[in-house]
PyMOL Python script that loads the backbone (N, CA, C, O; Angstrom):
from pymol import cmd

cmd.read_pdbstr("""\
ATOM      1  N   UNK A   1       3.333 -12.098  11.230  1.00  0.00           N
ATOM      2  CA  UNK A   1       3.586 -11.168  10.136  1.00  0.00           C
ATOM      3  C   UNK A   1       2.858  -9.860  10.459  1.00  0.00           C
ATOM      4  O   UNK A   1       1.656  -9.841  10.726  1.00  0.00           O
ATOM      5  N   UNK A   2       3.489  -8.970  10.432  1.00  0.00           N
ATOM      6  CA  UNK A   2       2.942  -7.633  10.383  1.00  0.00           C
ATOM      7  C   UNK A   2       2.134  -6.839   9.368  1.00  0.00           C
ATOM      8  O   UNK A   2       2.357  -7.007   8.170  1.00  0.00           O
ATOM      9  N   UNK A   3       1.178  -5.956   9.798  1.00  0.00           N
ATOM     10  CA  UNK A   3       0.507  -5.413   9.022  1.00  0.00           C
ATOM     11  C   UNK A   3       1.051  -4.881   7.631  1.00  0.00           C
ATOM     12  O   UNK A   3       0.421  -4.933   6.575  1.00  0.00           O
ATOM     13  N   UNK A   4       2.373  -4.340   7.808  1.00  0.00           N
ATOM     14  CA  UNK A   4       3.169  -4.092   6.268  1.00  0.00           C
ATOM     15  C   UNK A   4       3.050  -4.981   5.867  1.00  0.00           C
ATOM     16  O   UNK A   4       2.068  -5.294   5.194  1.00  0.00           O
ATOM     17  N   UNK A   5       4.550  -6.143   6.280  1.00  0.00           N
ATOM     18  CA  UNK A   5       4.494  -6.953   4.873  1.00  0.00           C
ATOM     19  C   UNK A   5       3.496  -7.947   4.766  1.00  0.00           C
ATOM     20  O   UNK A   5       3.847  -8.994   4.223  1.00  0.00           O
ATOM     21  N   UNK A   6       2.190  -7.843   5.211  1.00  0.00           N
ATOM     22  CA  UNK A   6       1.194  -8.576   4.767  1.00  0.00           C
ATOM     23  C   UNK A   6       0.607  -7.840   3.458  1.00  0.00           C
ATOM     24  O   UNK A   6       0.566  -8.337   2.333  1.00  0.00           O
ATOM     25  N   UNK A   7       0.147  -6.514   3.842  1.00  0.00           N
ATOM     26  CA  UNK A   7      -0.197  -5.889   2.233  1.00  0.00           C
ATOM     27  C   UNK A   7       0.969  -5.889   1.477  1.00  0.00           C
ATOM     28  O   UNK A   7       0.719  -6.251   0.327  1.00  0.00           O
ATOM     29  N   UNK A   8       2.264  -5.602   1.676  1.00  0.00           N
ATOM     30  CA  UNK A   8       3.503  -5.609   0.337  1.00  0.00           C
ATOM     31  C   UNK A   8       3.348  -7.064  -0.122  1.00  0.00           C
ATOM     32  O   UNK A   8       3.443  -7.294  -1.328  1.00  0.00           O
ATOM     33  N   UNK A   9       3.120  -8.058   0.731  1.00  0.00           N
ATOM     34  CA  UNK A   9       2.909  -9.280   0.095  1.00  0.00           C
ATOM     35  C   UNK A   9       1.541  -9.506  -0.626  1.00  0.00           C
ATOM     36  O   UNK A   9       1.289 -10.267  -1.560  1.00  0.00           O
ATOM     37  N   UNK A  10       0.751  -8.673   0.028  1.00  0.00           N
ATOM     38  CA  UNK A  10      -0.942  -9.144  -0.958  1.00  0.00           C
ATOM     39  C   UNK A  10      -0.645  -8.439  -2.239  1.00  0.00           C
ATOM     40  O   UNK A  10      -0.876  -9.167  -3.204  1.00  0.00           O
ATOM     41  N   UNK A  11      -0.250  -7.372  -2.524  1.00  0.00           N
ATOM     42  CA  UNK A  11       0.236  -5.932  -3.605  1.00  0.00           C
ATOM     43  C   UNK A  11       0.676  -6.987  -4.547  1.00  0.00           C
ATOM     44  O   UNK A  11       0.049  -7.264  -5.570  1.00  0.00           O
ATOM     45  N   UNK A  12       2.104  -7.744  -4.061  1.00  0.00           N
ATOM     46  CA  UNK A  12       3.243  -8.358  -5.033  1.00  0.00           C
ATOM     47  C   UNK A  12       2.574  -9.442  -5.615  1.00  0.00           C
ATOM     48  O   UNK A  12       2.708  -9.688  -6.814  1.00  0.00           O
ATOM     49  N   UNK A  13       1.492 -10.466  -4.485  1.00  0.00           N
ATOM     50  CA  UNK A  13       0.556 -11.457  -5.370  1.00  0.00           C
ATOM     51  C   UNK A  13      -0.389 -10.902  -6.727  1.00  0.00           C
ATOM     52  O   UNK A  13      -0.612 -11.521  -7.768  1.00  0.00           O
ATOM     53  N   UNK A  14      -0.794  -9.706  -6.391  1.00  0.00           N
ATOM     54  CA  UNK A  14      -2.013  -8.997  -7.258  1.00  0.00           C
ATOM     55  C   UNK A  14      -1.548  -8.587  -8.488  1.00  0.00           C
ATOM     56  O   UNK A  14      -2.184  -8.548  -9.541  1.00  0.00           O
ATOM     57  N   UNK A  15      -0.197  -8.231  -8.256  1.00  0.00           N
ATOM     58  CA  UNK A  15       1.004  -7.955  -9.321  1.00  0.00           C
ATOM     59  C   UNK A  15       1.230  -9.068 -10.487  1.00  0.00           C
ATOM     60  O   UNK A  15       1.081  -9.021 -11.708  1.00  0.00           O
ATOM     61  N   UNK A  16       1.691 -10.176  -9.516  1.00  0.00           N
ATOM     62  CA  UNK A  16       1.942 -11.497 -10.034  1.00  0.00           C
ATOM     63  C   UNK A  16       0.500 -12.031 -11.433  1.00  0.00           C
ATOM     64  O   UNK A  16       0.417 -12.416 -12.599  1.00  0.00           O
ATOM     65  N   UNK A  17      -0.337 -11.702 -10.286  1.00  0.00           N
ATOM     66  CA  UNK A  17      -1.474 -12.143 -11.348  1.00  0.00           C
ATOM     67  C   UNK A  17      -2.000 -11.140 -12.282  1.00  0.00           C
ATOM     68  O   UNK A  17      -3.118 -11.373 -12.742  1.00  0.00           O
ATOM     69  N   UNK A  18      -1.654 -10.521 -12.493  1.00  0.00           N
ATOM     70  CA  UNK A  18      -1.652  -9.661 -13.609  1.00  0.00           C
ATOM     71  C   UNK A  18      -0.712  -9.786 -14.727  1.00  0.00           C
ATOM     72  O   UNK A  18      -0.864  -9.657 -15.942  1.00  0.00           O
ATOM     73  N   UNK A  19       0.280 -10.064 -14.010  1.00  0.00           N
ATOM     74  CA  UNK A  19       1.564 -10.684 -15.150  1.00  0.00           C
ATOM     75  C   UNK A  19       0.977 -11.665 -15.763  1.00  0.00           C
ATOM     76  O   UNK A  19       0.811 -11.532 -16.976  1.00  0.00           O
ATOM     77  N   UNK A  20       0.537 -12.825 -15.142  1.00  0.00           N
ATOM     78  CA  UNK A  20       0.099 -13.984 -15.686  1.00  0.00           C
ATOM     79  C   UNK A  20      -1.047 -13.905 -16.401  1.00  0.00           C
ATOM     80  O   UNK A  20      -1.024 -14.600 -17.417  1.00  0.00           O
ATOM     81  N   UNK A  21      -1.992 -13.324 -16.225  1.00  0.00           N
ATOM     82  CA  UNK A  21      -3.328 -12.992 -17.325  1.00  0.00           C
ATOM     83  C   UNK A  21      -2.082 -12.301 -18.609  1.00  0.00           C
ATOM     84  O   UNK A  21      -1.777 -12.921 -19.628  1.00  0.00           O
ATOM     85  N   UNK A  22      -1.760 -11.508 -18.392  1.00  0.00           N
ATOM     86  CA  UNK A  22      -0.930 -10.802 -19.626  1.00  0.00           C
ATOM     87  C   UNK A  22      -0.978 -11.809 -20.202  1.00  0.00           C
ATOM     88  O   UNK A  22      -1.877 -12.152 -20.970  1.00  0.00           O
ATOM     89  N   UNK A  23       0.431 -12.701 -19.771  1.00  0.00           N
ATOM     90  CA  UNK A  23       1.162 -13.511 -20.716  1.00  0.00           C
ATOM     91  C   UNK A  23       0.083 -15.020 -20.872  1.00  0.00           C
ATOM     92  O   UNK A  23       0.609 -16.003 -21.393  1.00  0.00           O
ATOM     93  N   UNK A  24      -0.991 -15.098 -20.532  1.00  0.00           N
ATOM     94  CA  UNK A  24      -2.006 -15.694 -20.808  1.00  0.00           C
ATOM     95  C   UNK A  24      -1.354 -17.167 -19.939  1.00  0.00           C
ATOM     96  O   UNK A  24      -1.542 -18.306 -20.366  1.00  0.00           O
ATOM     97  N   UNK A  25      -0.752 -16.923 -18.956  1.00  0.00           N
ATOM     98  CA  UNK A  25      -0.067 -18.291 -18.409  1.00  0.00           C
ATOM     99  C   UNK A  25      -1.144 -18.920 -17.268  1.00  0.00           C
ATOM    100  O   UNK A  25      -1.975 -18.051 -17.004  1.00  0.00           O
ATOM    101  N   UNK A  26      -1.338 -19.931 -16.656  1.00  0.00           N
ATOM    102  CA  UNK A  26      -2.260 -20.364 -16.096  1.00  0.00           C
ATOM    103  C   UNK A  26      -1.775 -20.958 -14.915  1.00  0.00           C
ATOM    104  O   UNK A  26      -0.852 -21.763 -15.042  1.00  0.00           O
ATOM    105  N   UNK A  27      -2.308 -20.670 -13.554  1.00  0.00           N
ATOM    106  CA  UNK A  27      -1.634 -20.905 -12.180  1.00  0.00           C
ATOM    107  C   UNK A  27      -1.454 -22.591 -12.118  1.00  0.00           C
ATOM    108  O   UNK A  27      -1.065 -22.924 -10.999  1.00  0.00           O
ATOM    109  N   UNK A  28      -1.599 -23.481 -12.833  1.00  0.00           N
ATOM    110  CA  UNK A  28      -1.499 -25.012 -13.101  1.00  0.00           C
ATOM    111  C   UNK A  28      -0.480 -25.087 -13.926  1.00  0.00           C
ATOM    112  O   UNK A  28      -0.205 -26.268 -14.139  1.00  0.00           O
ATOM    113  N   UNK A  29       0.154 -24.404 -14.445  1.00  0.00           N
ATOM    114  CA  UNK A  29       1.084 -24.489 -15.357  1.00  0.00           C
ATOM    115  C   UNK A  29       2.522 -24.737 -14.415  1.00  0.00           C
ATOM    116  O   UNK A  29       3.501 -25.316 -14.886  1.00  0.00           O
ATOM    117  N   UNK A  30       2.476 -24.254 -13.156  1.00  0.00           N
ATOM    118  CA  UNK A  30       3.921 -24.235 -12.723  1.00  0.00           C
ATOM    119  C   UNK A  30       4.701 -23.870 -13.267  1.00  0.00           C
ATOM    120  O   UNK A  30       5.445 -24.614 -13.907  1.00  0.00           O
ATOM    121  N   UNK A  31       4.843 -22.469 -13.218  1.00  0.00           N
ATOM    122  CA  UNK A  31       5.679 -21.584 -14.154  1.00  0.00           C
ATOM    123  C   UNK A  31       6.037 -20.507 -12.696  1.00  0.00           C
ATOM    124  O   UNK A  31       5.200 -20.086 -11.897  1.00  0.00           O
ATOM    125  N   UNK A  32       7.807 -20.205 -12.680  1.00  0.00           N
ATOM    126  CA  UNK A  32       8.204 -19.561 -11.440  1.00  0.00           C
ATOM    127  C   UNK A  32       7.691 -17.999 -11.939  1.00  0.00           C
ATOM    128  O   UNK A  32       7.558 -17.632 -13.106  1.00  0.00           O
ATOM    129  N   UNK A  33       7.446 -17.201 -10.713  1.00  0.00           N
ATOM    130  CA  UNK A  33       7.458 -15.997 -11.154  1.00  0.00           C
ATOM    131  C   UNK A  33       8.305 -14.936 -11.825  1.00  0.00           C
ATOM    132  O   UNK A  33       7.953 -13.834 -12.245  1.00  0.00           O
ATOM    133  N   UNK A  34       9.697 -15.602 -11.836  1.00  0.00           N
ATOM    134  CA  UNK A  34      10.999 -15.306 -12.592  1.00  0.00           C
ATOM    135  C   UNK A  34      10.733 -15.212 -13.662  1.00  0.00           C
ATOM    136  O   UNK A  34      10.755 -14.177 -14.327  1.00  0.00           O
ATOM    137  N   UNK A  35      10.351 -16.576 -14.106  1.00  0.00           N
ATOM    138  CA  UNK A  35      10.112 -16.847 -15.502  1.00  0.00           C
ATOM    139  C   UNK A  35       8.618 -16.331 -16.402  1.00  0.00           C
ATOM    140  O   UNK A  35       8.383 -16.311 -17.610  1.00  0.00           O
ATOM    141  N   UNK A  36       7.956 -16.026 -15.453  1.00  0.00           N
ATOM    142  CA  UNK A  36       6.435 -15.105 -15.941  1.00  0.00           C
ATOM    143  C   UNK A  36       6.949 -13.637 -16.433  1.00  0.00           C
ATOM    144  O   UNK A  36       6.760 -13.076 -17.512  1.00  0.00           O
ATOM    145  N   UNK A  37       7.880 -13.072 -14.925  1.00  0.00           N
ATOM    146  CA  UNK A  37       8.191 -11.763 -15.499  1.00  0.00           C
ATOM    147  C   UNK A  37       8.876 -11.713 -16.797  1.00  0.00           C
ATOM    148  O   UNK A  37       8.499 -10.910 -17.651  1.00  0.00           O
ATOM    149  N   UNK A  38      10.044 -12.669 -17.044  1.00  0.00           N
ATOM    150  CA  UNK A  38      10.753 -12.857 -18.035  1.00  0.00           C
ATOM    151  C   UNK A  38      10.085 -13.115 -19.590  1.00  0.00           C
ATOM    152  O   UNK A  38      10.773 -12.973 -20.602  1.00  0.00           O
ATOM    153  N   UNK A  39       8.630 -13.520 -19.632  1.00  0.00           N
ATOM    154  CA  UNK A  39       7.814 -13.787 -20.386  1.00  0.00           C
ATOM    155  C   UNK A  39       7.137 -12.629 -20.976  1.00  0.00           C
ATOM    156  O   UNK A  39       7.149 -12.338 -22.172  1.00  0.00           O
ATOM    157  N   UNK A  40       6.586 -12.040 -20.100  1.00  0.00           N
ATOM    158  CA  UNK A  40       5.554 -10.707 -20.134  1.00  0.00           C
ATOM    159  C   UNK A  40       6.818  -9.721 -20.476  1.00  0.00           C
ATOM    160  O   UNK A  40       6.592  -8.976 -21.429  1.00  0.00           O
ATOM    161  N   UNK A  41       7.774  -9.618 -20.027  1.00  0.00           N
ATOM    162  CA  UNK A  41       8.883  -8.231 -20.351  1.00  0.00           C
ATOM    163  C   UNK A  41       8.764  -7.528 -19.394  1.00  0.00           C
ATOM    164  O   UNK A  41       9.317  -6.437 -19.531  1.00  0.00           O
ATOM    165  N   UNK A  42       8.092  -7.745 -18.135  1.00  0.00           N
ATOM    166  CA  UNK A  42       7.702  -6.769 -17.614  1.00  0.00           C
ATOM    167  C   UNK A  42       8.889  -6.984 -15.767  1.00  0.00           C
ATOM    168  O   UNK A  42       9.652  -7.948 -15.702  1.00  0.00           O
ATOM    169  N   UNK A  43       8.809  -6.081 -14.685  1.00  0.00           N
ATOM    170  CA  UNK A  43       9.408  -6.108 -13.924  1.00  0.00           C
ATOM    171  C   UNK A  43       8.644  -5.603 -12.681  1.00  0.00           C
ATOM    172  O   UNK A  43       7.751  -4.779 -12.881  1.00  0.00           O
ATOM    173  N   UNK A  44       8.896  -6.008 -11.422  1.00  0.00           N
ATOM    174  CA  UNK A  44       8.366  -5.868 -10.462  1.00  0.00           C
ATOM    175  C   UNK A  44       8.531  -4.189 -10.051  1.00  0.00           C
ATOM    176  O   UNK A  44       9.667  -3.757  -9.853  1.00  0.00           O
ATOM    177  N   UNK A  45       7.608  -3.480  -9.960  1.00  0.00           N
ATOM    178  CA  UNK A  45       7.879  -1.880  -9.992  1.00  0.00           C
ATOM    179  C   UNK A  45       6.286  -1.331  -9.518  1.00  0.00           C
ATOM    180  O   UNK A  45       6.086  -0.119  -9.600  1.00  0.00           O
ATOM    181  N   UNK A  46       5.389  -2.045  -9.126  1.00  0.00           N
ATOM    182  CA  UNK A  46       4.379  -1.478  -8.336  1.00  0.00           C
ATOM    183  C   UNK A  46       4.375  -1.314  -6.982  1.00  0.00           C
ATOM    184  O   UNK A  46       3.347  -0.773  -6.576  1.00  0.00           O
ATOM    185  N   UNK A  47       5.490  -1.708  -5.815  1.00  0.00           N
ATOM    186  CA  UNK A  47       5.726  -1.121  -4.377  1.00  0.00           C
ATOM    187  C   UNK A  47       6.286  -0.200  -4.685  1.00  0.00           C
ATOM    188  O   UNK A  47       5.910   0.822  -4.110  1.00  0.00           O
ATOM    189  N   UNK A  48       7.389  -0.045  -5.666  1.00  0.00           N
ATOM    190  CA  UNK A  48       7.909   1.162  -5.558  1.00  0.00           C
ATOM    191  C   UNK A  48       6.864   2.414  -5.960  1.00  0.00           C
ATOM    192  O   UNK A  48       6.674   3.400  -5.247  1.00  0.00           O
ATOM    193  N   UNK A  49       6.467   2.255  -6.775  1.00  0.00           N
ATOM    194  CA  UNK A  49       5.562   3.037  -7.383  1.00  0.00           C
ATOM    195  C   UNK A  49       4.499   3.616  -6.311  1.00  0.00           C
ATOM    196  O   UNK A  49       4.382   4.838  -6.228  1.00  0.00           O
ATOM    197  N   UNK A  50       3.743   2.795  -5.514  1.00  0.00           N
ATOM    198  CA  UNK A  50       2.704   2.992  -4.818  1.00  0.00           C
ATOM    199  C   UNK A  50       4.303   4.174  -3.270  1.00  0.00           C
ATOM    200  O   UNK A  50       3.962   5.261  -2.803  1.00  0.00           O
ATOM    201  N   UNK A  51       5.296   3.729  -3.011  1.00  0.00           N
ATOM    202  CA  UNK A  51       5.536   3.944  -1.898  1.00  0.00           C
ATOM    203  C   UNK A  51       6.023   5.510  -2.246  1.00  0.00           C
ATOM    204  O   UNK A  51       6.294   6.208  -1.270  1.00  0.00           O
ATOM    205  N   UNK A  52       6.147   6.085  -3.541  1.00  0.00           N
ATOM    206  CA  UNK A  52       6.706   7.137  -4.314  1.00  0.00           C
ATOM    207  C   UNK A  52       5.277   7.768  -4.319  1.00  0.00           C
ATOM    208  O   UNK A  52       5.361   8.911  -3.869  1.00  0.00           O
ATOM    209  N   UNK A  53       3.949   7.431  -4.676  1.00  0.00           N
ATOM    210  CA  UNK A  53       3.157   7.915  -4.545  1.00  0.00           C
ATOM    211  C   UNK A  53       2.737   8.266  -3.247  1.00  0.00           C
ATOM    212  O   UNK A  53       2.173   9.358  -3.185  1.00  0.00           O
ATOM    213  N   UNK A  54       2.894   7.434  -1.846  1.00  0.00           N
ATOM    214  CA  UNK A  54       2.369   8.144  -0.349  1.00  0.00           C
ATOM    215  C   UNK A  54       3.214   8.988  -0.507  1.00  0.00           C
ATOM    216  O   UNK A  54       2.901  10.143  -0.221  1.00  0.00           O
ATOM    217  N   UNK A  55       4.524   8.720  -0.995  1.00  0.00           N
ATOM    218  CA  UNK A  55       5.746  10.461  -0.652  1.00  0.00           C
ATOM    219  C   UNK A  55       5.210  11.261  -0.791  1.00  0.00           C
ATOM    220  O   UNK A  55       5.098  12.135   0.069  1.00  0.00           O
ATOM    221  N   UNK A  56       4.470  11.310  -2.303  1.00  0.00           N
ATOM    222  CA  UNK A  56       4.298  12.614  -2.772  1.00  0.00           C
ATOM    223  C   UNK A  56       2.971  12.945  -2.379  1.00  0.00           C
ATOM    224  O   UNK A  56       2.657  14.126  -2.530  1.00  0.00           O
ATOM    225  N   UNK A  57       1.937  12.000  -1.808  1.00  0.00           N
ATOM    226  CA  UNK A  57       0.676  12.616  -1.076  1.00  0.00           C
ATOM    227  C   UNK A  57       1.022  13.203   0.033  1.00  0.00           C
ATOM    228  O   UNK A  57       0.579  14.339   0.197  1.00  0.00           O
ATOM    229  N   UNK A  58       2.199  12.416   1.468  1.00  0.00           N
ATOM    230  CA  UNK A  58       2.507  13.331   2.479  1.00  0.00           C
ATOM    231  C   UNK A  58       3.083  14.753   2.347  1.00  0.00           C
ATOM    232  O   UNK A  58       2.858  15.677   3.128  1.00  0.00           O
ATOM    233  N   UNK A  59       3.795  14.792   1.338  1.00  0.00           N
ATOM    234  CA  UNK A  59       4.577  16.515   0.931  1.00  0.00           C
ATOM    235  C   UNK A  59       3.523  17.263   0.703  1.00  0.00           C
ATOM    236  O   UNK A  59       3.673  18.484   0.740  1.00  0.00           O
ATOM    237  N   UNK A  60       2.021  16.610   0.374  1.00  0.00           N
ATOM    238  CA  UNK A  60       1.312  17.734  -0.304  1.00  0.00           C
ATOM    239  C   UNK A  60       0.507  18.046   1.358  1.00  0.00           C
ATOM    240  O   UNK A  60       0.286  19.215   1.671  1.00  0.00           O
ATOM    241  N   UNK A  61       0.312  17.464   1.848  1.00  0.00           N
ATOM    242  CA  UNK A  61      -0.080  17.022   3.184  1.00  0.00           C
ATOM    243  C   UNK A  61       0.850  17.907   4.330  1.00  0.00           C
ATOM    244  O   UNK A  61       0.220  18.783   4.923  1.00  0.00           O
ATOM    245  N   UNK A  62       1.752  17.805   4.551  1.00  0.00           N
ATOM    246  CA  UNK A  62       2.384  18.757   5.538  1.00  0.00           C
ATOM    247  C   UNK A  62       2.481  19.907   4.533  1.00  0.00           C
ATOM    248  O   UNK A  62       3.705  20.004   4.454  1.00  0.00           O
ATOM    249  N   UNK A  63       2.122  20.584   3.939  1.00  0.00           N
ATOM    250  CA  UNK A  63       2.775  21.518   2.779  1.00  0.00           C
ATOM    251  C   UNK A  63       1.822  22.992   3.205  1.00  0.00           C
ATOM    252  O   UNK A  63       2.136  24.182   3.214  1.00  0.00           O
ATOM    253  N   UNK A  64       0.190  22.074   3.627  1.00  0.00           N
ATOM    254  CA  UNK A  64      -0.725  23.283   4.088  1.00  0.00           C
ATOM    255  C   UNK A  64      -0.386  22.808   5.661  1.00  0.00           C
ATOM    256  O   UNK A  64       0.331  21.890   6.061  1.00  0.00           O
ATOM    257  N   UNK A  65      -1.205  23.822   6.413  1.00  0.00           N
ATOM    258  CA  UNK A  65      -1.868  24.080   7.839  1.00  0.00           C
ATOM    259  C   UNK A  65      -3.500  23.402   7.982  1.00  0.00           C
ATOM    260  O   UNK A  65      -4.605  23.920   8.137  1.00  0.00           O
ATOM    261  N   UNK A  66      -3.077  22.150   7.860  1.00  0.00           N
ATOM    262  CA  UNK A  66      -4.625  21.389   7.777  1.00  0.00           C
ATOM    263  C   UNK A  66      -5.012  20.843   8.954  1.00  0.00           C
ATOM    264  O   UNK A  66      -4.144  20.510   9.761  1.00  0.00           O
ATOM    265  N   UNK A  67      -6.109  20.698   9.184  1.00  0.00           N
ATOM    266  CA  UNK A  67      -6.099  19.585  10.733  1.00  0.00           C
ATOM    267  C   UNK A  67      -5.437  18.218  10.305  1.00  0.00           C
ATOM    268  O   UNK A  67      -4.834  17.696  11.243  1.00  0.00           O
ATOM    269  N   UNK A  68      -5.396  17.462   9.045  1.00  0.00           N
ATOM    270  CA  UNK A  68      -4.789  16.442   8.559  1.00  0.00           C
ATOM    271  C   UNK A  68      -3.409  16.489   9.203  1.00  0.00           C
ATOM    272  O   UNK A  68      -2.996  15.658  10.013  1.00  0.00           O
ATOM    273  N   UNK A  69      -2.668  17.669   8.707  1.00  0.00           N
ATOM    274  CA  UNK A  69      -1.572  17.878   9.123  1.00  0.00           C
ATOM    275  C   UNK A  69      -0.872  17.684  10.967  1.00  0.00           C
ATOM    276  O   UNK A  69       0.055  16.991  11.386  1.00  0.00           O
ATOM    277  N   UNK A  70      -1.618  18.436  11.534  1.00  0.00           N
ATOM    278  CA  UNK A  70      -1.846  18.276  12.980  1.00  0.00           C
ATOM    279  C   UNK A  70      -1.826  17.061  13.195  1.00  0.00           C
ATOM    280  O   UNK A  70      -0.742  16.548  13.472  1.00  0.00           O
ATOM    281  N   UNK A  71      -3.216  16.119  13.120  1.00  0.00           N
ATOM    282  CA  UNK A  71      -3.302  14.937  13.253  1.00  0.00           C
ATOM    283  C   UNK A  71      -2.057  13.905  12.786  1.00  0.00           C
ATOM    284  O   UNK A  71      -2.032  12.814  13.356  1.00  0.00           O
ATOM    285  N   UNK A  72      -1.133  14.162  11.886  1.00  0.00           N
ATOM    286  CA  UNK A  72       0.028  13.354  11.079  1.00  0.00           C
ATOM    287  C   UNK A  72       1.309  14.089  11.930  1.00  0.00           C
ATOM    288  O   UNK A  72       2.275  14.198  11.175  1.00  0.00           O
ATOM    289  N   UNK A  73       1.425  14.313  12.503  1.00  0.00           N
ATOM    290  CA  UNK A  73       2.193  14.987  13.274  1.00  0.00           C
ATOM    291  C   UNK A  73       2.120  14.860  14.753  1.00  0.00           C
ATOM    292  O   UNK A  73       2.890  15.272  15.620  1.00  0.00           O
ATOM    293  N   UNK A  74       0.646  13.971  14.860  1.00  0.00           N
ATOM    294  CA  UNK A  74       0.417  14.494  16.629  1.00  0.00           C
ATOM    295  C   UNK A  74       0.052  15.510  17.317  1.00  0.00           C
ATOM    296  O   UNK A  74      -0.061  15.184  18.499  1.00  0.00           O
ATOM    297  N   UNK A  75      -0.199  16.658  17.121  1.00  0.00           N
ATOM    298  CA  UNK A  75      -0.081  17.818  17.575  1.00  0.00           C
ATOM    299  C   UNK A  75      -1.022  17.501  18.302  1.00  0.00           C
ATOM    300  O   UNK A  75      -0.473  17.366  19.396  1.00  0.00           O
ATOM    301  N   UNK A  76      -2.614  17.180  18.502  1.00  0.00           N
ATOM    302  CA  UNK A  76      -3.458  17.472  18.735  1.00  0.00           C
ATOM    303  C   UNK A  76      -4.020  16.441  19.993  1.00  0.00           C
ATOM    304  O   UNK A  76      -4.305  15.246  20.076  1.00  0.00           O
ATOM    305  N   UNK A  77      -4.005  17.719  20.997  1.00  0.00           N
ATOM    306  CA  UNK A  77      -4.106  16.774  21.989  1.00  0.00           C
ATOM    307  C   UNK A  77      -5.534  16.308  22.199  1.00  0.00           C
ATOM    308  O   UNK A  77      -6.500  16.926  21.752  1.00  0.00           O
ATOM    309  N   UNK A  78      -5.635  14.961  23.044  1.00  0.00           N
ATOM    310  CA  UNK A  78      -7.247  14.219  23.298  1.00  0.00           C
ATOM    311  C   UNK A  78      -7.687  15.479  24.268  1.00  0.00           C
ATOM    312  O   UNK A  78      -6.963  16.323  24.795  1.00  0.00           O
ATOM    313  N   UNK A  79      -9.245  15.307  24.329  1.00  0.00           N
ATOM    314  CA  UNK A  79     -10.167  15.857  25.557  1.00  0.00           C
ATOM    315  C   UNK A  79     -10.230  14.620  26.166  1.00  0.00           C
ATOM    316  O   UNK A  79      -9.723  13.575  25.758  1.00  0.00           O
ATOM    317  N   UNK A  80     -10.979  14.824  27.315  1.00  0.00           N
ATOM    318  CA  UNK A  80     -11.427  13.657  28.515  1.00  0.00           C
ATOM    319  C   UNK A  80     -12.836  13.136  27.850  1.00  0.00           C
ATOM    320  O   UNK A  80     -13.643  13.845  27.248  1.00  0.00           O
ATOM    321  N   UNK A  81     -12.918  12.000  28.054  1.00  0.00           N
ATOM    322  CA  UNK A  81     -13.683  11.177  27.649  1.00  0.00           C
ATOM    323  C   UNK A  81     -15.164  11.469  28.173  1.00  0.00           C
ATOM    324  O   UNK A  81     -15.283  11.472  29.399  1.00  0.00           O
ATOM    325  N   UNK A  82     -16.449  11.745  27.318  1.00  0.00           N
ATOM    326  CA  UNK A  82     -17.749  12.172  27.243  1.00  0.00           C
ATOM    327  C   UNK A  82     -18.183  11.020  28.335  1.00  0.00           C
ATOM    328  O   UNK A  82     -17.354  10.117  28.450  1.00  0.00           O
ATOM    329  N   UNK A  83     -19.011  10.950  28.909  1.00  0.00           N
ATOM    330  CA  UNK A  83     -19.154   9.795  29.760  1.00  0.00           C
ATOM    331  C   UNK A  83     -21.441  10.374  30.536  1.00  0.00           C
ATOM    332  O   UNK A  83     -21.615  11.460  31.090  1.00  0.00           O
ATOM    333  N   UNK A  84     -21.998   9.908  30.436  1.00  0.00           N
ATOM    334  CA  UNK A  84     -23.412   9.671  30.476  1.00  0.00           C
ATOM    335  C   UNK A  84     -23.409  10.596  32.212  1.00  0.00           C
ATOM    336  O   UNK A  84     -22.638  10.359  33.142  1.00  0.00           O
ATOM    337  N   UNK A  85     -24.368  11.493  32.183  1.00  0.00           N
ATOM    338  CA  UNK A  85     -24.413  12.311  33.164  1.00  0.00           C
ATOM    339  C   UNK A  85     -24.959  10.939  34.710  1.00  0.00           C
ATOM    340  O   UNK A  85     -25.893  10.193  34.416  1.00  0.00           O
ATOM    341  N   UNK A  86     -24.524  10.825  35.694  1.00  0.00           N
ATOM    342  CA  UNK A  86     -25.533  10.167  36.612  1.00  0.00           C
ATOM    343  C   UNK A  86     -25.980  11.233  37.506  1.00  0.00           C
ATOM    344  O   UNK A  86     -25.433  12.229  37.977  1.00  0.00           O
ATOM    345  N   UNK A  87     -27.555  10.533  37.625  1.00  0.00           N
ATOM    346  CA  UNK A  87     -28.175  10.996  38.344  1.00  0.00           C
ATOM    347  C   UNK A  87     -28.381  10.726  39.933  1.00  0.00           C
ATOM    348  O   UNK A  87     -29.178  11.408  40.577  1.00  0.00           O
TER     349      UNK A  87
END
""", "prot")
cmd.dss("prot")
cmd.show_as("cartoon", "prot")
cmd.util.cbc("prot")
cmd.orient("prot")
């Protein structure tokens, strides 16, 4: 599993359990997550949310002339590696 959908999957668990404190349901209960959302009223809408929020941090982000910018882009090339004078 890849580094994404390991956090979209940790996000959607953290989600989950928040639903379930809501609706005061208890992980022994065996209750599907279908039926939690269906309980609480509520709907799965925090990836989207979080992935609408990097949008709108990168627009603000390429928007100036930042070194951020450079760096998110690549621009900036390496130096040669510092290395201990010998004597």
């Amino acid at each position: 599993m890849d580094f994404g959908k390991w956090i979209r999957s940790d996000v959607q668990s953290s989600e989950m359990w928040c639903c379930r404190r809501m609706g005061k349901i208890s992980w022994t209960d065996r209750v599907r997550n279908e039926e939690v959302l269906l309980r609480v009223e509520e709907e799965r809408n925090i990836v989207h949310t979080i992935k609408r929020m990097k949008a709108n941090w990168i627009g603000h982000v390429l928007r100036r002339n930042c070194l951020l910018k450079h760096v998110t882009e690549g621009k900036i090339e390496g130096t040669g590696r510092r290395e201990r004078r010998r004597k």
